[in-house]
KEPADREN-560397 format. One record per atom (N, C-alpha, C, O, CB): x, y, z; residue in one letter. Coordinates in steps of 0.1 Angstrom, whole numbers, plus 5000, padded with zeros to 4 digits. Glycine has a CB too. Example, Ala and Ser with C-alpha at 12.3 -4.5 7.8 and 13.67 -1.06 7.14 Angstrom:
! residues 2
513249435078A;512349555078A;513249675078A;514249675085A;511349555090A;512849785071S;513749895071S;512950005079S;513450115080S;514149945057S;
END
This chain:
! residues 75
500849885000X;500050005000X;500950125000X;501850155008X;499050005012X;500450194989X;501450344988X;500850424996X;499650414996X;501550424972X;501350555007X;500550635015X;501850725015X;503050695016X;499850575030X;501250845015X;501850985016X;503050955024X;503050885035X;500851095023X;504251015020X;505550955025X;506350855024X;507650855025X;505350925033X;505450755019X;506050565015X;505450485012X;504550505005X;506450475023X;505550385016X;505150225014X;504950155023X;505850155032X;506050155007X;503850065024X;503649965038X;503649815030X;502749775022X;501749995050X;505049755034X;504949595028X;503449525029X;503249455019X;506049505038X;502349535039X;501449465036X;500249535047X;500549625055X;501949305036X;498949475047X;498149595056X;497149435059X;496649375049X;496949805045X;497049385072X;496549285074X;495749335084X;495749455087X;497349185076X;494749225091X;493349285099X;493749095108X;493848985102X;491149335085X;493849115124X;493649105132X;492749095143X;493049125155X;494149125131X;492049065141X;490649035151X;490249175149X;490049235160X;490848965170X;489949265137X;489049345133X;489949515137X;489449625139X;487349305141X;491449475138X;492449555139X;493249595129X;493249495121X;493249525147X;493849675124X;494849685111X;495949695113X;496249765123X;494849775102X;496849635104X;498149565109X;498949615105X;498449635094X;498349445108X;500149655103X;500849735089X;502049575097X;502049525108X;501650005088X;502849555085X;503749445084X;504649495075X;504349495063X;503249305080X;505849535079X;507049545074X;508049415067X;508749365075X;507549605085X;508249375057X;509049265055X;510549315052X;510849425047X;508349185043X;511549215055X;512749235048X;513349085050X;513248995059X;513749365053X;514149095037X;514448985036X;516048975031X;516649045023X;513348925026X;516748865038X;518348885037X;518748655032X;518248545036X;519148975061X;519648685024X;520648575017X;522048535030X;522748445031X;521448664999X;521948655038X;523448595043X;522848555058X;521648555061X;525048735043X;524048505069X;523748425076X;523248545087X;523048495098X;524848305080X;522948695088X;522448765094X;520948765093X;520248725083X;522948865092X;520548805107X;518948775110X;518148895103X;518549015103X;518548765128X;517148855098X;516548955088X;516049095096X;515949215092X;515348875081X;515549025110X;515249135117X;516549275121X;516549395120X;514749065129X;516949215124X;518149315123X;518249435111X;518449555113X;519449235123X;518249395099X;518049455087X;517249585091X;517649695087X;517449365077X;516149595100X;515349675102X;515549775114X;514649795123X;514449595101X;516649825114X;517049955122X;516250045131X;515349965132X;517350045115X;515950125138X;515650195150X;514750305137X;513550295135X;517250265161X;515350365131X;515050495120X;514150405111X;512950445111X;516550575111X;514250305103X;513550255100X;512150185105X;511150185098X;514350205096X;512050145115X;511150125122X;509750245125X;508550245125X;511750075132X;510950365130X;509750535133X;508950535117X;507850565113X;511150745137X;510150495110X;509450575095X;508350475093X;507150515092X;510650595078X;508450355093X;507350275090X;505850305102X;504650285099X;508050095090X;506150335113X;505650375125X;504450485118X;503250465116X;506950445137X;505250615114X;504550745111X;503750695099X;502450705100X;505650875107X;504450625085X;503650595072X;502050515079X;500950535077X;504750465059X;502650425087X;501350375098X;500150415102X;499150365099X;501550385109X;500350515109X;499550605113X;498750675105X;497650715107X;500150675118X;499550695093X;498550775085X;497650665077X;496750725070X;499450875075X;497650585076X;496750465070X;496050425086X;496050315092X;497950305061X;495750495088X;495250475105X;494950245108X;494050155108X;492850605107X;496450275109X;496750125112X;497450135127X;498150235130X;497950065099X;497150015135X;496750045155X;498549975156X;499350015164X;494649875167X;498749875148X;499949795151X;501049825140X;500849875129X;499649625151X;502249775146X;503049745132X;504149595136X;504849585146X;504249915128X;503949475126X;504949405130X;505549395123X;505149445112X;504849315135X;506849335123X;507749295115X;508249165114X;508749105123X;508649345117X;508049115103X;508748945093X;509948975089X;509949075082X;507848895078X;511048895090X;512048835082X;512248745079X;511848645086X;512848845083X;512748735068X;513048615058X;514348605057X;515248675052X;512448635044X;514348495063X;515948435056X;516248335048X;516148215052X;516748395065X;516748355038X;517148205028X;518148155033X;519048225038X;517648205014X;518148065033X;519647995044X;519747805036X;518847725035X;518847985069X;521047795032X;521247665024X;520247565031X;520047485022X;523047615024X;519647535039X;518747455045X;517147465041X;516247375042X;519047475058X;517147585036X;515647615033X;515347795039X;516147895039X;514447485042X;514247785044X;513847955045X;513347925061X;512747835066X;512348035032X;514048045069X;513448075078X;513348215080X;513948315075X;513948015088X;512248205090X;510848335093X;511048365105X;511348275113X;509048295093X;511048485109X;511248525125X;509548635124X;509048655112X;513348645131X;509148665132X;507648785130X;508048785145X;508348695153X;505448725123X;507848925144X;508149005159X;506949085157X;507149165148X;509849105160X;505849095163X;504349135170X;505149295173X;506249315179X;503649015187X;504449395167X;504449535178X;503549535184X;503349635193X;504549675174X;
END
């Protein structure tokens, strides 16, 4: 979803809540969450708000020679 300012990776509904979900996704053996910084988080925070969305969580994706793993950290 495009909103004044940016972009929200995805806008999901939660027991009748709106969800904004940040994704990023990393190839090396660093955790995807990390990818997602302090500054980066406010900015996705504010784009939030203005799509009058209550939460924000964050998913990473990791590819990893074994297959893919997922971390989702709930705000």
């Amino acid at each position: 979803m495009t909103v004044t300012g940016g972009e929200i990776d995805l806008i999901m509904s939660d027991h009748g809540r709106r969800v904004a979900v940040e994704v990023r996704s990393v190839s090396t053996g660093a955790d995807p969450i990390d990818a997602v910084d302090r500054a980066k988080r406010a900015h996705v925070a504010r784009i939030a708000a203005r799509a009058g969305v209550s939460r924000v969580d964050l998913v990473g994706v990791g590819f990893r020679p074994w297959g893919v793993e997922v971390h989702w950290v709930p705000g």
